[in-house]
C-alpha positions in Angstrom: 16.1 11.3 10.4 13.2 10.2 12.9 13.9 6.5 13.4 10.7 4.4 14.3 10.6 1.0 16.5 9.3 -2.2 14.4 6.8 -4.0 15.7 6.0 -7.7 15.5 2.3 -7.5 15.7 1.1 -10.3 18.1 -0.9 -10.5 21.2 0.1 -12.6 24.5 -1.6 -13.8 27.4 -0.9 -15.9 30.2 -3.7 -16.3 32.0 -3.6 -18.8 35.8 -6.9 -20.7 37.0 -6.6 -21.5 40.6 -8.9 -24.0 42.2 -12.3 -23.6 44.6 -11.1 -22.5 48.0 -13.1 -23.2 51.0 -15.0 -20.4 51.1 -16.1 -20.4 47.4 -14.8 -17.4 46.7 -16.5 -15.7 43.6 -15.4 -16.9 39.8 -13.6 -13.6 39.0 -11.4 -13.8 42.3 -9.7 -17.5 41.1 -8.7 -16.3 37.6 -5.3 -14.6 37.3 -3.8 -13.6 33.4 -1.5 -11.1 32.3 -3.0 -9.8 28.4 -0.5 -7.2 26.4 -1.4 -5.6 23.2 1.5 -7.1 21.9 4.2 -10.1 23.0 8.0 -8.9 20.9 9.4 -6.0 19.1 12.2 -5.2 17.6 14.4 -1.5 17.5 16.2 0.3 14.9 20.5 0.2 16.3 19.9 3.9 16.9 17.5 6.7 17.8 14.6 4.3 18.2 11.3 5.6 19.5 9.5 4.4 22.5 7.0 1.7 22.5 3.6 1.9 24.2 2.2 -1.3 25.3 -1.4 -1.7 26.5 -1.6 -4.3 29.7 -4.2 -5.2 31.1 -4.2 -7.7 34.4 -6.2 -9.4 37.2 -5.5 -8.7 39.9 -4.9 -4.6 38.5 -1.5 -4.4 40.1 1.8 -5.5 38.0 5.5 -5.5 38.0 8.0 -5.9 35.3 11.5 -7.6 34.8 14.0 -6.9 32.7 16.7 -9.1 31.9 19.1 -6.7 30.3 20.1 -3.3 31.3 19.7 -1.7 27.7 16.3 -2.2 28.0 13.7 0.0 29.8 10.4 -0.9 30.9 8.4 2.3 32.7 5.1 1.7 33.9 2.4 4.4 32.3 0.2 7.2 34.6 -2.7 5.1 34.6 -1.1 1.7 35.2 -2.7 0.2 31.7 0.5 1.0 29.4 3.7 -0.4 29.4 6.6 1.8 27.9 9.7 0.3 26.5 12.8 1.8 25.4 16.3 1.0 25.0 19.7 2.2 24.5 21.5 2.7 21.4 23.6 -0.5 20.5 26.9 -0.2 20.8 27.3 -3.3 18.6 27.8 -4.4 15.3 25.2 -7.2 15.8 21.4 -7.3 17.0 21.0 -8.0 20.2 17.6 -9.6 22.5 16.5 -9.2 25.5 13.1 -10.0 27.6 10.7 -8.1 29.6 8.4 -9.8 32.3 4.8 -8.9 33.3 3.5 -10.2 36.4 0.4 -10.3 38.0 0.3 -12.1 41.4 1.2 -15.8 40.5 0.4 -14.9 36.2 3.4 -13.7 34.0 4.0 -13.2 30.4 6.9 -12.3 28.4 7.8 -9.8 25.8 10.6 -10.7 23.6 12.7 -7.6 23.2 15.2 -7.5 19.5 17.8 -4.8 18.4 19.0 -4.3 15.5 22.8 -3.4 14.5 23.1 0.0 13.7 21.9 1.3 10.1 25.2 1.5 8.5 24.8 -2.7 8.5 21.0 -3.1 7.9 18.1 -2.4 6.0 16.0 0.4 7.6 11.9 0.0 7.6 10.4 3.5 7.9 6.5 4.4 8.5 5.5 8.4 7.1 3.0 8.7 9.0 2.5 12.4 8.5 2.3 11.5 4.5 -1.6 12.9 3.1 -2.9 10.3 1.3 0.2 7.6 0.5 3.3 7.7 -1.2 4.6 7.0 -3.9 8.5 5.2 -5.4 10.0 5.5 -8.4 10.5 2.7 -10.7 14.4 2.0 -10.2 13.7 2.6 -6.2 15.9 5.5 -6.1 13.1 7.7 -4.3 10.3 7.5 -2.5 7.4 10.8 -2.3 4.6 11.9 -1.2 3.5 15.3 0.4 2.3 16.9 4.3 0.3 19.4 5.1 -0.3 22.5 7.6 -3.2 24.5 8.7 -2.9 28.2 8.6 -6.4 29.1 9.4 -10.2 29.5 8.1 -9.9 27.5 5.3 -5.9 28.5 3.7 -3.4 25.1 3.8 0.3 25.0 3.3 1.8 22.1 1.4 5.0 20.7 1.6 6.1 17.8 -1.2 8.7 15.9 0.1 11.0 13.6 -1.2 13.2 11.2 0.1 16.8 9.5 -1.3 16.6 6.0 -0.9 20.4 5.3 -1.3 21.6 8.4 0.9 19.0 8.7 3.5 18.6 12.3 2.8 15.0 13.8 3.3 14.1 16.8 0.9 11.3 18.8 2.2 10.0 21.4 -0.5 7.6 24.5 -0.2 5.7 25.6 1.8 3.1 26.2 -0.9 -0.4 27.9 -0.1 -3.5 26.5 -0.8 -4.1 29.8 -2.5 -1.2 29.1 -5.1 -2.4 25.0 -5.2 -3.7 22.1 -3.6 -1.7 18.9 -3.1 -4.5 16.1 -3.0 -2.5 12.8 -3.9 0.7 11.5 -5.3 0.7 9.5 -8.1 4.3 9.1 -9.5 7.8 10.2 -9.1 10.8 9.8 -11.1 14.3 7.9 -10.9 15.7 11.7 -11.0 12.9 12.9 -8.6 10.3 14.6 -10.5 7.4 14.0 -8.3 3.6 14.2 -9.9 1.0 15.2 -7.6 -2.6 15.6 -8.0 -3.5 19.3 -8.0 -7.5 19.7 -6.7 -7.1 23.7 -7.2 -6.2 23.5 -10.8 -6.9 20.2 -12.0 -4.4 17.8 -13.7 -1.3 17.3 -12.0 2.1 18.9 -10.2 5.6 18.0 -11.2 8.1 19.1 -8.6 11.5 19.3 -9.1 14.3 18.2 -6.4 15.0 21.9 -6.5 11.8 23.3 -5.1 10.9 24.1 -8.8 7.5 23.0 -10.3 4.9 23.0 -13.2 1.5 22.6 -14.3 0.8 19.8 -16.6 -0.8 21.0 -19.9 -4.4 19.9 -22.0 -3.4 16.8 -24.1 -4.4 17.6 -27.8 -7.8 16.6 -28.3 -8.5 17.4 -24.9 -10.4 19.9 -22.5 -9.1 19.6 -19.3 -5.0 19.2 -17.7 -4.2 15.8 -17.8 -3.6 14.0 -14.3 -0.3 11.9 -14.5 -0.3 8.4 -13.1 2.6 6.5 -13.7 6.2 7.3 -15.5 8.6 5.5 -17.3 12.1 4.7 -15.5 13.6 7.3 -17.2 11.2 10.0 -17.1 10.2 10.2 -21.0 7.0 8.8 -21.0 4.5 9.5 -18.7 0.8 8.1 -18.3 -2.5 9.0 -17.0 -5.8 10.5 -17.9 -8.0 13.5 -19.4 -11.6 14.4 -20.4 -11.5 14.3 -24.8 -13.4 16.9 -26.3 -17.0 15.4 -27.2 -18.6 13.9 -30.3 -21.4 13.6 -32.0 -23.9 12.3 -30.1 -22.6 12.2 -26.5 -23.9 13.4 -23.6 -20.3 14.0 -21.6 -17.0 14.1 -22.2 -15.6 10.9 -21.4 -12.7 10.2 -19.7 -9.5 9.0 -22.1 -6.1 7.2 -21.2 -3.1 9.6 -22.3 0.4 9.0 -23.0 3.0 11.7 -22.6 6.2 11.2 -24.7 8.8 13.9 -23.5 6.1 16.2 -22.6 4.0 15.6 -25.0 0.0 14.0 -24.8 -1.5 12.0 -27.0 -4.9 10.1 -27.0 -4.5 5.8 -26.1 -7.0 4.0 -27.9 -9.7 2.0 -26.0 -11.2 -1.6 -27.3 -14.0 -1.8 -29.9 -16.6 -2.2 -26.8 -16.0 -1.9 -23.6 -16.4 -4.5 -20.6 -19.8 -6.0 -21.3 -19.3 -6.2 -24.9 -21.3 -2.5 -25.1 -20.6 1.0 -26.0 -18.4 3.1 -24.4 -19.8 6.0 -22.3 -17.6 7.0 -19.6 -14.3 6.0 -21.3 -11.1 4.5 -19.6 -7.8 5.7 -17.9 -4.1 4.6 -18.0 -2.7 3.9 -14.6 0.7 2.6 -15.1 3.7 1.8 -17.2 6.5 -0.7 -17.3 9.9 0.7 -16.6 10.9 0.6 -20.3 7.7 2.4 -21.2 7.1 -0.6 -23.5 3.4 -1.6 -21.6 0.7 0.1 -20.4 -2.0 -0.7 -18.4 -5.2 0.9 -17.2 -8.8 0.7 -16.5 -12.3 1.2 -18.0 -14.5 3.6 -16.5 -18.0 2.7 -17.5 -20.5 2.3 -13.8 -18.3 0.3 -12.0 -17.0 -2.1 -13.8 -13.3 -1.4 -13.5 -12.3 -3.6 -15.7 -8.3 -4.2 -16.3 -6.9 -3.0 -20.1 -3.5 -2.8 -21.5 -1.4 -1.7 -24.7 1.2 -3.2 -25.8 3.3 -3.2 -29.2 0.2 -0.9 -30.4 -2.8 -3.1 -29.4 -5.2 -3.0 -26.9 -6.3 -5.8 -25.3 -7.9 -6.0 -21.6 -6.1 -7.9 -19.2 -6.9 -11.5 -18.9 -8.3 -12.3 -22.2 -8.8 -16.0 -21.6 -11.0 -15.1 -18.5 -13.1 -12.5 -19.5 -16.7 -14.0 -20.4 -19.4 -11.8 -21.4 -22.9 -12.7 -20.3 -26.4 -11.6 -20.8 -29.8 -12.0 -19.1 -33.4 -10.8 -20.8 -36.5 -9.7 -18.2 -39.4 -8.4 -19.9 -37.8 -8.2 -23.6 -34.9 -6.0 -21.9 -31.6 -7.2 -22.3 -29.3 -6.6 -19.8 -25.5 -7.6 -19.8 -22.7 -8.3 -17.2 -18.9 -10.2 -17.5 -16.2 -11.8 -15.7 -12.9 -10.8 -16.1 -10.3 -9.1 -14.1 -10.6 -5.9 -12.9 -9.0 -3.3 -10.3 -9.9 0.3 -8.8 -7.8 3.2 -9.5 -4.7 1.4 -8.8 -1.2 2.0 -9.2 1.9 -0.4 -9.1 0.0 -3.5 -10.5 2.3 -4.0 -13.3 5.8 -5.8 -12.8 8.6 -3.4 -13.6 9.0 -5.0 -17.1 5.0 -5.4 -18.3 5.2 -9.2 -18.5 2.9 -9.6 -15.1 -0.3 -7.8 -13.9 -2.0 -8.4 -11.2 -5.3 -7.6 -10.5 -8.8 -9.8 -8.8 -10.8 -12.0 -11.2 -14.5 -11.3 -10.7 -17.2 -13.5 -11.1 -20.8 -12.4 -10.9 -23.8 -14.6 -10.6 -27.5 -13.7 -11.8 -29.8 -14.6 -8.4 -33.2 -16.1 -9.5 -34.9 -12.6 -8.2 -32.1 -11.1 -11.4 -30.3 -9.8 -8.9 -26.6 -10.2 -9.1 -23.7 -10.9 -6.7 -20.3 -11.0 -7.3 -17.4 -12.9 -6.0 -13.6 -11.9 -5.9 -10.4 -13.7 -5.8 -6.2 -12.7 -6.9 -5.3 -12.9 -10.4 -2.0 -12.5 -12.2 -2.1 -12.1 -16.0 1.2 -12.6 -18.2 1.2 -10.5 -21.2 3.8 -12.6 -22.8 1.8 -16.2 -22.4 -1.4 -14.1 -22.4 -2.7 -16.6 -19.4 -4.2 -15.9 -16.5 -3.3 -17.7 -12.9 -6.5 -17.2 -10.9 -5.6 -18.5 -7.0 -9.4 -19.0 -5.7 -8.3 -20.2 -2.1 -7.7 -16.6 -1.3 -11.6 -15.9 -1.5 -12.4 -11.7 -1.0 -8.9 -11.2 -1.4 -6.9 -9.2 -4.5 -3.5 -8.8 -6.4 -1.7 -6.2 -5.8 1.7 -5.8 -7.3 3.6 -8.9 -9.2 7.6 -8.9 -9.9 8.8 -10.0 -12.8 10.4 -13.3 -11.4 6.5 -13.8 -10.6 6.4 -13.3 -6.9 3.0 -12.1 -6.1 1.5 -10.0 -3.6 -2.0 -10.3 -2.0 -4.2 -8.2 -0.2 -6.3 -9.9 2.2 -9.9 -8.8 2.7 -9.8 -7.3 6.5 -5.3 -6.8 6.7 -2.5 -7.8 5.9 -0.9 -10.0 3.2 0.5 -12.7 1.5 3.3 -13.7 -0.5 2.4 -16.2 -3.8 5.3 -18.2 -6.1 3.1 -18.2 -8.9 5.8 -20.3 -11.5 6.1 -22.5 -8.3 2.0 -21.8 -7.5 3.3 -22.1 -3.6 2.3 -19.6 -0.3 5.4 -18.1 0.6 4.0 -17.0 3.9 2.5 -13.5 5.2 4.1 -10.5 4.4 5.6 -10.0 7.3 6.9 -13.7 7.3 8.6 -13.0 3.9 9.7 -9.6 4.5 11.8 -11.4 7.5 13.2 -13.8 5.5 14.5 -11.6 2.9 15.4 -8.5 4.7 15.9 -9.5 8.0 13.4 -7.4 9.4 10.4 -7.7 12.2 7.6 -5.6 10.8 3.7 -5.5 11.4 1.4 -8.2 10.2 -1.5 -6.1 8.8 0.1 -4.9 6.1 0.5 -5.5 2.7 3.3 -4.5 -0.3 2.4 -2.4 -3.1 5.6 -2.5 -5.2 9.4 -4.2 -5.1 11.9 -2.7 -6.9 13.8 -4.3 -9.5 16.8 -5.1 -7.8 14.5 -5.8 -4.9 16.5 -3.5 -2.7 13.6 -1.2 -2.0 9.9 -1.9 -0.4 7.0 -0.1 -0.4 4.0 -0.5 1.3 0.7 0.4 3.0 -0.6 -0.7 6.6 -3.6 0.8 8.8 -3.7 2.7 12.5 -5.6 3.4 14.7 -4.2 5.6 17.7 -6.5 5.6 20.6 -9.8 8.2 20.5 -8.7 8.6 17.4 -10.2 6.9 13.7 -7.7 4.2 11.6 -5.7 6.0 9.3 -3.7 4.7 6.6 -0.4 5.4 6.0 2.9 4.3 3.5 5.6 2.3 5.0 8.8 1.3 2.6 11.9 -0.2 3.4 15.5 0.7 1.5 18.7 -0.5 1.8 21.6 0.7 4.5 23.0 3.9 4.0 25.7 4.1 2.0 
């Protein structure tokens, strides 16, 4: 297995400001500073990749230090990059070192960590060759998602792969052509591997099997199209997701419907009397998710783009956050028009805590302008479908829920990057994601990312953070972290 470096994601820059000499020399000739992209990392025990660090210095020429001999600092081609490397360690304990820029009378450090081999640790792993995420199953046990090949004018190969979280092992499955299907997203995979992928050829979804096997999902009765799967129970019997419904009288489309498969088989979820604004349904809604016992559901309408947050639960429907959701109206010119507040999401997976009692979501708020235009305002908000209240957390304006345990440790999205980490029985800031992801697992990660889901037994981590390679555009791209290897 390709082992990646961690990064603690911080700048540094010493910077020395020397005084007037007599012959007045000009500003940019008294100013000495070392700046680095970044001032610490830390390295797997093993196999660790190098790291590239961007320095930039006046005057242009550096040297570096190095105060342990594990540790490698080489100098790029073009005398702006740094790259470190180090040996494997030997030990059965992590061990630190430091690295020394200077620039004439300027210097800067780099704190240098590595980690005990993985036999003793928990392992943080980036995919970044993963299209379009990944996804975990509900116990933790695996984590999927799928790459991709070109082959030529327009033909693709695919290859679903899947990993085992406990024994490290990395399945890699296909190649499938793009003639056969096309792997556009994952959605879901099972405690026993079954992974669900979104199939653009065909429509609906893939299920692969650990054995290279796979199948098309079917039409849901009452429906016209293959249902796309979205979320699964932890023991594979019940399975979520959407379809178009055949159309009745009167409607222009066929709307979209949430659908429940119970060992293979579809049926039609019921949506509320009205939908968001307290109108007709036109569009119609999708199920995005299940609790682990397949005892809660939860989803979203589809109506414009409202988004708004449902659920079902012991055969109701209700949408998610009740006691927030306020319908509101405005008439111009004898025309009515109507708008809400309420919690809502985009098509969003994970936002459910393993056992239904906690979804997460953002509360929005809109305000009618005196011109009747509107603006709206968001902020994190964590519904319990057991109280049936809603904790709103409005100091973390623009930001957004997303993903909740059941011990009620929430996780935010921040508007720009990066997370945070919310108590909310407590209703204290547990720090940034990486500041909590160190204190629980030991581990230096980067600070512009944020967690989608925990599992249970909290042994497993996934999450999502953004790149940007040089010449290149950001990309985003899954991260997780699983226990040692057994």
């Amino acid at each position: 297995m390709k082992k990646q470096f961690i990064l603690r994601s911080f700048t540094g820059c010493a910077l020395v400001l020397f005084a007037l000499s007599a012959c007045r020399q000009p500003e940019q000739e008294k100013i000495q500073y070392v700046s680095l992209s970044q001032a610490g990392c830390t390295f797997p025990g093993t196999g660790g990749d190098p790291l590239v660090i961007t320095v930039e210095t006046s005057p242009a020429r550096w040297t570096t230090e190095v105060s342990a001999s594990w540790v490698k600092a080489e100098p790029g081609a073009d005398g702006t990059m740094l790259v470190l490397s180090v040996d494997d360690n030997p030990a059965a304990m992590e061990r630190s070192a430091t690295v020394t820029v200077k620039a004439a009378r300027a210097s800067q450090q780099i704190a240098v960590c590595q980690l005990a081999p993985d036999l003793s640790i928990n392992r943080f792993r980036k995919e970044r060759a993963f299209q379009n995420g990944g996804v975990v199953s509900p116990g933790g046990r695996y984590i999927g998602g799928f790459t991709n090949k070109a082959m030529g004018g327009d033909a693709w190969d695919y290859h679903p792969v899947i990993i085992d979280t406990e024994t490290g092992e990395r399945i890699d499955l296909g190649p499938f052509p793009s003639s056969l299907l096309t792997c556009s997203q994952p959605f879901a995979i099972t405690d026993y591997g079954q992974l669900f992928i979104s199939d653009h050829r065909n429509g609906g979804s893939i299920l692969f099997e650990l054995n290279g096997d796979y199948m098309l999902s079917g039409v849901p009765e009452g429906c016209v199209d293959r249902g796309c799967v979205m979320g699964v129970s932890a023991d594979g019997s019940k399975w979520v997701g959407y379809a178009r419904r055949e159309k009745q009288a009167g409607e222009r489309l066929n709307p979209y419907c949430p659908v429940i498969w119970e060992n293979g088989r579809g049926r039609i979820l019921p949506l509320p009397a009205k939908n968001f604004k307290g109108q007709e349904f036109v569009v119609g809604a999708m199920a995005r998710g299940i609790s682990a016992d397949g005892s809660v559901v939860y989803g979203t309408t589809w109506e414009n783009s409202d988004g708004a947050m449902i659920y079902w639960k012991e055969d109701r429907v209700r949408y998610v956050g009740e006691d927030v959701h306020e319908i509101k109206s405005v008439t111009v010119e004898d025309e009515t028009f109507y708008y809400a507040d309420g919690m809502v999401c985009q098509a969003e997976i994970y936002k459910m805590s393993p056992s239904g009692e906690w979804i997460s979501g953002a509360y929005q708020k809109i305000v009618l302008n005196d011109d009747y235009s509107v603006s709206a305002s968001v902020c994190p908000a964590f519904y319990n479908t057991e109280t049936e209240k809603t904790v709103v957390l409005e100091e973390f304006d623009g930001a957004k829920g997303v993903h909740v345990t059941d011990e009620g440790i929430a996780f935010i999205a921040l508007p720009m990057a990066g997370g945070m980490v919310y108590d909310l029985d407590a209703g204290v800031t547990l720090g940034t994601v990486a500041e909590w992801v160190y204190a629980e697992y030991g581990l230096i990660i980067p600070s512009d990312i944020f967690i989608k889901y925990v599992s249970p037994d909290g042994r497993v981590v996934l999450g999502t953070g953004v790149e940007q390679p040089a010449g290149s555009k950001g990309r985003i791209y899954p991260w997780y972290i699983i226990p040692p290897t057994r």
